[in-house]
N, CA, C and O atoms as a MOPAC input file, in Angstrom:
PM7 MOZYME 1SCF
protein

 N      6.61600 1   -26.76400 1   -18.01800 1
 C      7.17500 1   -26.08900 1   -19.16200 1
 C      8.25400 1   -26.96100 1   -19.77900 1
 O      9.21700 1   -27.47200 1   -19.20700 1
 N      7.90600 1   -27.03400 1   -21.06400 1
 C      9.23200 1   -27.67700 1   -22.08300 1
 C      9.74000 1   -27.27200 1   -22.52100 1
 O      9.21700 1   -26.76000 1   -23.51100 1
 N     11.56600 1   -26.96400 1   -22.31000 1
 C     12.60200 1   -26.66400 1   -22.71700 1
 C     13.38100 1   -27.26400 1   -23.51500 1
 O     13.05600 1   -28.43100 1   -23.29900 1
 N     14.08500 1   -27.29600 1   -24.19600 1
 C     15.16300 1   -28.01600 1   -25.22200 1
 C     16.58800 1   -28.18600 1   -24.87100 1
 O     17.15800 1   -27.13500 1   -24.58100 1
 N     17.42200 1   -29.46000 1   -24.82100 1
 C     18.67100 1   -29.40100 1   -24.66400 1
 C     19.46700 1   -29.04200 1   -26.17300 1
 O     19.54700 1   -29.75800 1   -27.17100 1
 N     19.85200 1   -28.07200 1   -26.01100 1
 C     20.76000 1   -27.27900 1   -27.07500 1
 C     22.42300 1   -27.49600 1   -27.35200 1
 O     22.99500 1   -27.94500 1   -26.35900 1
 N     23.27900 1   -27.26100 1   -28.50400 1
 C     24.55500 1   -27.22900 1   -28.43800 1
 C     25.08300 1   -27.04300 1   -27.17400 1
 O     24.35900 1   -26.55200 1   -26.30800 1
 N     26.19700 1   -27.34400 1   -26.93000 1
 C     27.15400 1   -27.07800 1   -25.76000 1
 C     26.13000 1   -27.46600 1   -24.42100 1
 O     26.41700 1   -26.70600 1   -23.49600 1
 N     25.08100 1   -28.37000 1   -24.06000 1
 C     24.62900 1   -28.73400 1   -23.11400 1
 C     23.79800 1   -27.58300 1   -22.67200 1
 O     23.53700 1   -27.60700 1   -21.46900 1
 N     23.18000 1   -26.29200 1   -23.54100 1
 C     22.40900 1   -24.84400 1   -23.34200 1
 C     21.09500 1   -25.42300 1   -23.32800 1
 O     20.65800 1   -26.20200 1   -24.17600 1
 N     20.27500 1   -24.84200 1   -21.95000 1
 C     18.86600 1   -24.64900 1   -21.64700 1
 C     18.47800 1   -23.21700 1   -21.56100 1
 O     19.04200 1   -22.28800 1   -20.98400 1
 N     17.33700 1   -23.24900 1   -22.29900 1
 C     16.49900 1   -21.72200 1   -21.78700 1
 C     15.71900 1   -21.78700 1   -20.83600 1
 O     14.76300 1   -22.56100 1   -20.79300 1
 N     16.08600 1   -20.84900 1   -19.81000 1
 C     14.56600 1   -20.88900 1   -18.79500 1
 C     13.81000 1   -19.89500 1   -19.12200 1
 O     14.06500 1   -18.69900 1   -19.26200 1
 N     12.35900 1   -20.80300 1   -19.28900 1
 C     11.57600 1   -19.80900 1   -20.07200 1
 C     11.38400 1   -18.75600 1   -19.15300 1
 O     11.39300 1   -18.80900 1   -17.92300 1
 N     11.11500 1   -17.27300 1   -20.30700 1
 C     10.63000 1   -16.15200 1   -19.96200 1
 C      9.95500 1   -16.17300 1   -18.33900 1
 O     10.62300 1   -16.02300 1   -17.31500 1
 N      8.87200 1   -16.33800 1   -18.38200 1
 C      7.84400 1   -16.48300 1   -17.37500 1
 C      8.82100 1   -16.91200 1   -15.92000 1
 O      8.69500 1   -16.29000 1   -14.86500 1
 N      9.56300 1   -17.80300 1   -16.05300 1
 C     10.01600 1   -17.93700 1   -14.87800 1
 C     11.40900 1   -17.14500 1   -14.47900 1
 O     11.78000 1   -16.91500 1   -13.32800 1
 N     12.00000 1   -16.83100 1   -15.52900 1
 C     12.53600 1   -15.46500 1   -15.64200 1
 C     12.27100 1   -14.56400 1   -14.69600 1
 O     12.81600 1   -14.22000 1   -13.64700 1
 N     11.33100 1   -14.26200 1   -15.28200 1
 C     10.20600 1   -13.15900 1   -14.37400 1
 C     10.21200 1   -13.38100 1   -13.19800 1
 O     11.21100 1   -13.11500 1   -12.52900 1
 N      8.94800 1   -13.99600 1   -12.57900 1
 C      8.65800 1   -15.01400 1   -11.66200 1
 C      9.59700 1   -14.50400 1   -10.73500 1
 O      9.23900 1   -13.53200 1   -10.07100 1
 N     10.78200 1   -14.99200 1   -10.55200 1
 C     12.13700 1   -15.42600 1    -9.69600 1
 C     13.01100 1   -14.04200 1    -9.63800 1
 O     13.87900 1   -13.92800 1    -8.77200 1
 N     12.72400 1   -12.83100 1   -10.72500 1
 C     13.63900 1   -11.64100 1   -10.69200 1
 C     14.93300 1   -12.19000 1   -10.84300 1
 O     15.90800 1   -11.71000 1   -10.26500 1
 N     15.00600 1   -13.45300 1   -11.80600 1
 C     16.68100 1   -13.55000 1   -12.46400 1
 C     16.74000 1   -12.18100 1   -13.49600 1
 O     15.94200 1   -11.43000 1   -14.05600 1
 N     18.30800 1   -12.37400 1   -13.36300 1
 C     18.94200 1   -11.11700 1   -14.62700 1
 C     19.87600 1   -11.83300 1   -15.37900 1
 O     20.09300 1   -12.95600 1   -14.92500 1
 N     20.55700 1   -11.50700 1   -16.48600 1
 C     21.93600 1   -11.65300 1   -17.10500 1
 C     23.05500 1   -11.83100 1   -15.85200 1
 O     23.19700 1   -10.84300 1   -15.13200 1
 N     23.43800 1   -12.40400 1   -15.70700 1
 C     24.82200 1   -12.79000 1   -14.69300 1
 C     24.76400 1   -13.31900 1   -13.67700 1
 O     25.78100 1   -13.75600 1   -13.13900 1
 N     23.31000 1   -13.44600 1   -13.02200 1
 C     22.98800 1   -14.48700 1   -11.72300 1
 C     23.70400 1   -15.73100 1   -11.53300 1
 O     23.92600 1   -16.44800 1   -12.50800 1
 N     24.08500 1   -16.05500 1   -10.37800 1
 C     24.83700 1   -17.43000 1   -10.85500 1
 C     23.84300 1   -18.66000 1   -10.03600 1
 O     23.38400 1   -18.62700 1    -8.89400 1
 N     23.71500 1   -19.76800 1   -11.14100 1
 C     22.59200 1   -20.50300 1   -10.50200 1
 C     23.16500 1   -22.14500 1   -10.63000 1
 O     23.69100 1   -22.60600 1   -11.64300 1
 N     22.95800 1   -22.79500 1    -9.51900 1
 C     23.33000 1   -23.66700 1    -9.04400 1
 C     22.98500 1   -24.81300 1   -10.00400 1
 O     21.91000 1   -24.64500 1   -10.58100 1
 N     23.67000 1   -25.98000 1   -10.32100 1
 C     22.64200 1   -27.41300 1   -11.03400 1
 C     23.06800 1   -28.76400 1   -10.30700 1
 O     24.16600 1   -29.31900 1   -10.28600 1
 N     21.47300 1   -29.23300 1    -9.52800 1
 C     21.73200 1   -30.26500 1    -8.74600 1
 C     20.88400 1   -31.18400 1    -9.46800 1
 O     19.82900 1   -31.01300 1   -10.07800 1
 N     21.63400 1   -32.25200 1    -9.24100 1
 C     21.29200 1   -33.77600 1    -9.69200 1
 C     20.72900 1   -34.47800 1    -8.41000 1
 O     21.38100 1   -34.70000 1    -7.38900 1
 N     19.30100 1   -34.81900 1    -8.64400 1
 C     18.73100 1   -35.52500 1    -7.20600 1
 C     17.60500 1   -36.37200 1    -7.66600 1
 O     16.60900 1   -35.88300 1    -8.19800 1
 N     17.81000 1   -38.04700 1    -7.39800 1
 C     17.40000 1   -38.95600 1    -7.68100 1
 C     16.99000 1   -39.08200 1    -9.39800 1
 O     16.09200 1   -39.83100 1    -9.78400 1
 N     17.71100 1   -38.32200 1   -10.21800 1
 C     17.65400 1   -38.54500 1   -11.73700 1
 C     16.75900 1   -37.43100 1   -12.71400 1
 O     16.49100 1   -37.30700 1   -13.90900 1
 N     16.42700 1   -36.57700 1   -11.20000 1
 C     15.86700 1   -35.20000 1   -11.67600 1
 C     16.57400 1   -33.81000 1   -11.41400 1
 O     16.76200 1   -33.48600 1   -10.24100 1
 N     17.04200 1   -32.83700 1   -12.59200 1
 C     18.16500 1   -31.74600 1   -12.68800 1
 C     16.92300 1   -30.79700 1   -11.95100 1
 O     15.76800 1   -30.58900 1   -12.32100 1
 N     17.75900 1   -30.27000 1   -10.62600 1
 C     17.24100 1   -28.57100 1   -10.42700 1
 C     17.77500 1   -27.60300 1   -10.78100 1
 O     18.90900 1   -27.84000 1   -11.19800 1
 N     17.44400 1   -26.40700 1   -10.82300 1
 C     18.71000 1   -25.46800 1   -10.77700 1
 C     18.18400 1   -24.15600 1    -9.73900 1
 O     17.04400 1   -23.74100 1    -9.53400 1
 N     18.95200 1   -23.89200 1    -9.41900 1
 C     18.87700 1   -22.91700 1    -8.17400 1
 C     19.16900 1   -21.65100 1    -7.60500 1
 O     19.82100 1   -21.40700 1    -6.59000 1
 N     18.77500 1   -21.11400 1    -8.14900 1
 C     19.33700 1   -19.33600 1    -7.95700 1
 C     20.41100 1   -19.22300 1    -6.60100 1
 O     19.82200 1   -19.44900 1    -5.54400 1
 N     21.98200 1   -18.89200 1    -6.44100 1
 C     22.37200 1   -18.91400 1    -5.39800 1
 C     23.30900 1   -17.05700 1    -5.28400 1
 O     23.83500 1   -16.35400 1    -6.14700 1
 N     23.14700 1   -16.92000 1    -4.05300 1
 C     24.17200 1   -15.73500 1    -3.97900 1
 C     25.86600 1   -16.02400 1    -3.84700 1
 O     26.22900 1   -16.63800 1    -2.84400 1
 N     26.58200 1   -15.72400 1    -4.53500 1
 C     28.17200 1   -16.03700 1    -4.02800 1
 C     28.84800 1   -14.89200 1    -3.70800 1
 O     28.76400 1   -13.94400 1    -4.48900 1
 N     29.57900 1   -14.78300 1    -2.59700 1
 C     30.26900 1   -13.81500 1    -1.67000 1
 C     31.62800 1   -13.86900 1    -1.73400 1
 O     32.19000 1   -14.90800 1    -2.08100 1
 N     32.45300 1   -12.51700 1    -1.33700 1
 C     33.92200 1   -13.02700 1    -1.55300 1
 C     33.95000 1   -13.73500 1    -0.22300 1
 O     33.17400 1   -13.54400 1     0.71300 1
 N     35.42000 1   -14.97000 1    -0.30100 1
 C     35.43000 1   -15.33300 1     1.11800 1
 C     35.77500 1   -14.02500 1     2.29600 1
 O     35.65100 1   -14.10900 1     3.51800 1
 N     36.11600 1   -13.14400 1     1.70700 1
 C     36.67800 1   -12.02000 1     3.13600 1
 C     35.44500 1   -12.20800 1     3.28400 1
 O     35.09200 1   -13.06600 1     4.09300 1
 N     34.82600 1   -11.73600 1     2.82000 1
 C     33.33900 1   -11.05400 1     3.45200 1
 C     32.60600 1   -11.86500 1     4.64000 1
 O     32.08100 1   -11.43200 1     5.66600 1
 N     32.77700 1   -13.49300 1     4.04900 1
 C     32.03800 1   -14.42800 1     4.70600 1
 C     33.10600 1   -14.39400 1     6.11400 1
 O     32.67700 1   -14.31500 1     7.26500 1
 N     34.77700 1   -14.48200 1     5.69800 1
 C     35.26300 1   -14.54900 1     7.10600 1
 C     34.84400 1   -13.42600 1     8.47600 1
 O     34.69000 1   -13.66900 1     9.67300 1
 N     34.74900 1   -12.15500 1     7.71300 1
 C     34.36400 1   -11.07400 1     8.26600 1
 C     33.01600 1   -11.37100 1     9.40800 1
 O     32.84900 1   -11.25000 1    10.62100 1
 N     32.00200 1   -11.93600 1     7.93700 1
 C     30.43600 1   -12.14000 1     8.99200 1
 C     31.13000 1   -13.07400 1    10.37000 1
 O     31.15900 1   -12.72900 1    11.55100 1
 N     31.56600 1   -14.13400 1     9.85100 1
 C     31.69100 1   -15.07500 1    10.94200 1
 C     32.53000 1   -14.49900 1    12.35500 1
 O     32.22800 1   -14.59300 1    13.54500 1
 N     33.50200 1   -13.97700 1    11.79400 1
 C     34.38800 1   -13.30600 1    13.03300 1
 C     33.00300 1   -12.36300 1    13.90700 1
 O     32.69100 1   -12.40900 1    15.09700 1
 N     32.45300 1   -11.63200 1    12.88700 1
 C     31.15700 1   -10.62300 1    13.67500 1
 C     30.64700 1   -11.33500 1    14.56600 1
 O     30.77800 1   -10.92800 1    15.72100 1
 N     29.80800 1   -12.78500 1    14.30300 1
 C     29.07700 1   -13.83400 1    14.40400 1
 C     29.72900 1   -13.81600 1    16.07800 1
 O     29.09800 1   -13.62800 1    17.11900 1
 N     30.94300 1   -14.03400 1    15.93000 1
 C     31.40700 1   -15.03800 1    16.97400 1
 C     31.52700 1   -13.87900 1    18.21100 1
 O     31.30800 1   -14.29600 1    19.34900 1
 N     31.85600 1   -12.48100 1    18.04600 1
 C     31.68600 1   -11.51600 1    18.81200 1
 C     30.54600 1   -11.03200 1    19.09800 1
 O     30.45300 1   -10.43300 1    20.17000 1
 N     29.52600 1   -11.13300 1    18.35200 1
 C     28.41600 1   -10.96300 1    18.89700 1
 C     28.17500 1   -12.11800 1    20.15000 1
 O     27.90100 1   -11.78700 1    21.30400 1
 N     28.33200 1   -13.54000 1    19.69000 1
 C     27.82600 1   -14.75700 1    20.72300 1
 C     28.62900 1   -14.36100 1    21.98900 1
 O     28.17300 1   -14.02800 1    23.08300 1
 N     29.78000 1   -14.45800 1    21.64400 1
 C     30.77800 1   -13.58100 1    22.69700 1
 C     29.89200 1   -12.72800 1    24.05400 1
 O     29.69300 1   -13.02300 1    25.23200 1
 N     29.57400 1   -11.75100 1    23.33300 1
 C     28.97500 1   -10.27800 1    23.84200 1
 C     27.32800 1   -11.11500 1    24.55500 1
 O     26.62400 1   -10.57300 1    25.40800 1
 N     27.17700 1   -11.84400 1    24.22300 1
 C     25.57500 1   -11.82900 1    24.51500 1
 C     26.46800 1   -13.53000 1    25.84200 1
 O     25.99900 1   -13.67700 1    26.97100 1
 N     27.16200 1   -14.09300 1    25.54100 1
 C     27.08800 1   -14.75200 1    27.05000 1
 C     27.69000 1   -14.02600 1    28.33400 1
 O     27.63500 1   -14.43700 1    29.49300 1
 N     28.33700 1   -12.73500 1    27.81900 1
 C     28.93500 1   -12.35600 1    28.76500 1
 C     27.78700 1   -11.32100 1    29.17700 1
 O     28.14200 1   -10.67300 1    30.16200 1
 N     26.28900 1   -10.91400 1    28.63000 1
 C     25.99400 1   -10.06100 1    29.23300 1
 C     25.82500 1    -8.78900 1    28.57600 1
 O     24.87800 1    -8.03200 1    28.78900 1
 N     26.99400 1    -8.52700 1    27.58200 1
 C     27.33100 1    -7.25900 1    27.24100 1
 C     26.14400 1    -7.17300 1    26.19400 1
 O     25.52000 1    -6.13400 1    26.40500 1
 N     25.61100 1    -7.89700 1    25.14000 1
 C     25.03700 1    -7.68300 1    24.04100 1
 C     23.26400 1    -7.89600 1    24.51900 1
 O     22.75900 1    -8.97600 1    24.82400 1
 N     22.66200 1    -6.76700 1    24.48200 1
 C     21.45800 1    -6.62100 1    24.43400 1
 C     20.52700 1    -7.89300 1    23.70800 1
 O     20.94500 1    -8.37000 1    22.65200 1
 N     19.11800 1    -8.47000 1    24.38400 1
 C     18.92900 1    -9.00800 1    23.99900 1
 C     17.09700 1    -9.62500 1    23.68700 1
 O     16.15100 1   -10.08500 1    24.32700 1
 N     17.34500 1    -9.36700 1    22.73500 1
 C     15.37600 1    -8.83300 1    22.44400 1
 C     14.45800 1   -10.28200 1    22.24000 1
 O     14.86700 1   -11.31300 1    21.70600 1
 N     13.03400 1   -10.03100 1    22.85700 1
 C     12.64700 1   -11.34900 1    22.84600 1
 C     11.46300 1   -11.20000 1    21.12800 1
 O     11.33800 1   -12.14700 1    20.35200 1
 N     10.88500 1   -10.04700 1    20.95800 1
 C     10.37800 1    -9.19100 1    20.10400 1
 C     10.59500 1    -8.35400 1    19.31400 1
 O     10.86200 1    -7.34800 1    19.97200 1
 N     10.66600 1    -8.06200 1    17.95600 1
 C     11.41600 1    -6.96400 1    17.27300 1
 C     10.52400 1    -5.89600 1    17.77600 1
 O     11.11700 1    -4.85300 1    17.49900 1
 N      9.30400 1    -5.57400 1    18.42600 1
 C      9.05400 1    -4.76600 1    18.68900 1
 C      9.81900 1    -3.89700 1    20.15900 1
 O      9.94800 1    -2.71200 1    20.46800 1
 N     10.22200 1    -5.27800 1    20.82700 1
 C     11.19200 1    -4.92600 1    21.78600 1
 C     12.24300 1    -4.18800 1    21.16700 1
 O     12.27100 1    -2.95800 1    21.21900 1
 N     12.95600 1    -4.74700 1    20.68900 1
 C     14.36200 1    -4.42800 1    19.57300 1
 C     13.78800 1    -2.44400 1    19.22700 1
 O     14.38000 1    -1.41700 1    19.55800 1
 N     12.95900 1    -2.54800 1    18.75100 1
 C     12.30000 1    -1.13700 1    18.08400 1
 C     12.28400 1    -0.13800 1    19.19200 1
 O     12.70200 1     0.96700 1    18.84800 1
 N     11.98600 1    -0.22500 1    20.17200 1
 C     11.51900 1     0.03800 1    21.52200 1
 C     12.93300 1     0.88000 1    22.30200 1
 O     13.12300 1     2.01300 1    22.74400 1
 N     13.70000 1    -0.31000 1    22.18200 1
 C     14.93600 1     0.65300 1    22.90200 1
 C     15.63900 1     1.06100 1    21.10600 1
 O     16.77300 1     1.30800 1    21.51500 1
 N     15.68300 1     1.14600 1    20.51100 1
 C     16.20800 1     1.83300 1    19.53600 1
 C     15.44000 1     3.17600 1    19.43200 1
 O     15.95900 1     4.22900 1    19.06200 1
 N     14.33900 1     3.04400 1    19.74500 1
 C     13.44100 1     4.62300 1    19.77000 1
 C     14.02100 1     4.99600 1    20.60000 1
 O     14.14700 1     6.20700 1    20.42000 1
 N     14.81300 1     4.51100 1    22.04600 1
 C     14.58600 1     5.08300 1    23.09500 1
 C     15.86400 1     5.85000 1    22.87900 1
 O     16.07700 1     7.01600 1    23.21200 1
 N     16.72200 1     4.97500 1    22.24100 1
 C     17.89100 1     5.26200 1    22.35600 1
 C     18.74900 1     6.83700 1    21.82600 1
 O     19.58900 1     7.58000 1    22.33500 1
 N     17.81100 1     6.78600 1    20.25900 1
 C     17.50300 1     7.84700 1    19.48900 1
 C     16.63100 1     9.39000 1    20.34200 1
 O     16.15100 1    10.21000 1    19.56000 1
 N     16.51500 1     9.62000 1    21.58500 1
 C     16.25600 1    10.56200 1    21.66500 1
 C     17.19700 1    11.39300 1    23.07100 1
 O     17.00400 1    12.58200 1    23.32500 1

């Protein structure tokens, strides 16, 4: 597909890939320069709490699972299995 470089350095991505990808108005999308060809890249951005938050989780979970404490499934059907069980 051929696009046009416009005032102020503006590209359209056509319709179709629009679509395609489920972009909206306000997505924020990445532009990488790699070997003399532009990508651009649909990315999610998070507040940093949030990300510190996951990681602190992260690290209590690893925590929990060398010591034993954190359950540990080889199968999500396993995983499913004691969650049914657990639920009754």
């Amino acid at each position: 597909m051929i696009t046009e470089l416009r005032k102020k350095s503006q590209v359209t991505i056509p319709k179709e890939l629009v679509v395609k990808l489920g972009l909206k108005e306000g997505d924020k999308l990445e532009v990488i320069e790699q070997n003399g060809a532009i990508q651009i890249v649909p990315v999610a951005v998070y507040p940093k709490k949030y990300l510190e938050d996951l990681k602190e989780e992260i690290g209590n979970i690893k925590a929990r699972m060398r010591s034993g404490e954190q359950p540990m499934f080889d199968t999500v059907d396993e995983l499913f299995a004691e969650l049914d069980g657990n639920d009754r």
